[in-house]
Structure formats: C-alpha cells, structure tokens
C-alpha positions in Angstrom: 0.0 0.0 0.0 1.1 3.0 -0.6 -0.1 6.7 0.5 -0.1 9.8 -1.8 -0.5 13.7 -0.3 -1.8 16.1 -2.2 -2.0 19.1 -0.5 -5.1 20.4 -3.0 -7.2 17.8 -0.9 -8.3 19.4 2.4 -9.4 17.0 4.6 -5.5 15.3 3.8 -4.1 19.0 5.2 -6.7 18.8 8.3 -5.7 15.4 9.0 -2.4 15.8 9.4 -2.8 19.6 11.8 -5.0 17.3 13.7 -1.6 14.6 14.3 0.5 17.6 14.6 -1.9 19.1 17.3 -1.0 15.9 19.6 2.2 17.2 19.7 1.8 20.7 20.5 3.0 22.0 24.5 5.2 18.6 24.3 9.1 18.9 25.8 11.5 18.5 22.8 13.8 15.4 23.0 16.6 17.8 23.4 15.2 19.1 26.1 14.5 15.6 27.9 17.8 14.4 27.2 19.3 17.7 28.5 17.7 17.3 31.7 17.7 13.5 32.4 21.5 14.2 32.1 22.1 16.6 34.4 23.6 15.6 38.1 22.9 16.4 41.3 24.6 18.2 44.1 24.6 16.1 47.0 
C-alpha cells in the first residue's frame, strides 16, 4: 500500500494539523535528554 499527499485535498491538510496538534505544548527530545543528564549536588 502505498499513500499519496496532495495538499489540494483538504481533509489530507486537516488530517495531518489534527496529528500535529498531539504534539503541541510537548518537551523537545533535546530538552529531555538535557535534563535527564544533568547531576545532582549532594
């Protein structure tokens, strides 16, 4: 199977802001990696 985009097709453009929109407010991986490295002072 394989899956086409075209962007002329709405509902294909409102399908994938609706993925995207998951996404939104969520920490970067750089940003989780940065902090589960860092050490603390004990």
């Amino acid at each position: 199977m394989k899956f086409k985009f075209d962007h002329h097709q709405d509902f294909q453009l409102e399908a994938i802001n609706a993925i995207a929109g998951l996404f939104a407010g969520q920490p970067r991986e750089e940003d989780i990696i940065r902090y589960g490295l860092q050490r603390r002072n004990s």
